[in-house]
N, C-alpha and C positions, 0 to 999 in steps of 0.2 A: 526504637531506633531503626533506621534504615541500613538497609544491610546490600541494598546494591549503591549506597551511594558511597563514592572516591573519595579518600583524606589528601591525595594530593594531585599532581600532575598529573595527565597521560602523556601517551608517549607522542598521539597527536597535536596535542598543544607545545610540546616540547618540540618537536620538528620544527614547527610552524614559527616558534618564535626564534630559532637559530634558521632557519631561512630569512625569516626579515632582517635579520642581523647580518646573515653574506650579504645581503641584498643592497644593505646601507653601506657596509663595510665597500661593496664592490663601485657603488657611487662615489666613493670618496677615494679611491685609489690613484685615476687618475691628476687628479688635485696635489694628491702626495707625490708622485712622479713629478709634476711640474715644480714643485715646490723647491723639489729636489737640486733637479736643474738651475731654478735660480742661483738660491744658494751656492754651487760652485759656480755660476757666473759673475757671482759677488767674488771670487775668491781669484778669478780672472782680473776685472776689473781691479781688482787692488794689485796683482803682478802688473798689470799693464802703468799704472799710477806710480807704480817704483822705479818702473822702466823707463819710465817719463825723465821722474826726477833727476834720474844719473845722468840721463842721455841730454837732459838741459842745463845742469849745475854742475855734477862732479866730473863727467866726461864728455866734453863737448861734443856735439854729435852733428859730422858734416857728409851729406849724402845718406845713404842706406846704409841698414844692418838686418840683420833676421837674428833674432833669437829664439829657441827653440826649447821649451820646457816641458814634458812629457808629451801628451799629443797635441798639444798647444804651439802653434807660431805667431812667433810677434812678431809685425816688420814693423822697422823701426825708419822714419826718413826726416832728416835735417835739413833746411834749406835759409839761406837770407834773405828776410823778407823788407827790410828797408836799411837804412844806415848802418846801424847799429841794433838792428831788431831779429831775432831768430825764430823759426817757426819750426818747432818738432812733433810730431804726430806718430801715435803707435797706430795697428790698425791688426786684429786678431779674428778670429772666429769663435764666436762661443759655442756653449754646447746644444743649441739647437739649431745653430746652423746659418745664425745671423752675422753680416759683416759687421764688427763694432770698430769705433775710430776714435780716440780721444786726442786731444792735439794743445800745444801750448807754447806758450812764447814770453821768450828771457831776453835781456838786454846782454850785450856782450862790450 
């Protein structure tokens, strides 16, 4: 039998493989950061879609509004766009910092 040879790990190979591991770990963070952010832009985009609906069906919406939901503002603007035709549009900021706009139009 050999008597200098190791039954398991050192502590250099042990190092080595939890370094490549921050290593991978630390490439994929940013990815998780963004990921992040989506998803509450998704959660924007559905406040701003409810914001819609009221501001076009259940409370008719003439000229501006601002609503203001934690660091979130919606502006809200109604206008008539032909006879009988209404054009309402939210328009917010997401969390990275892009102007978003969604907009929609109800018969009245």
């Amino acid at each position: 039998m050999c008597k200098k040879c190791s039954k398991g790990f050192l502590l250099v190979e042990s190092l080595l493989a939890l370094s490549l591991l921050g290593l991978t770990a630390a490439g994929f963070l940013p990815l998780l950061v963004q990921i992040a952010a989506e998803r509450r832009n998704l959660v924007l985009e559905e406040q701003a879609d409810q914001l819609l609906t009221v501001a076009m069906y259940e409370q008719p919406l003439v000229g501006e509004a601002v609503v203001v939901d934690g660091r979130t503002t919606f502006r809200l603007q109604g206008r008539e766009e032909g006879e009988r035709t209404w054009r309402v549009c939210v328009r917010w900021n997401d969390y990275v910092g892009r102007e978003r706009e969604r907009c929609g139009y109800s018969k009245r």
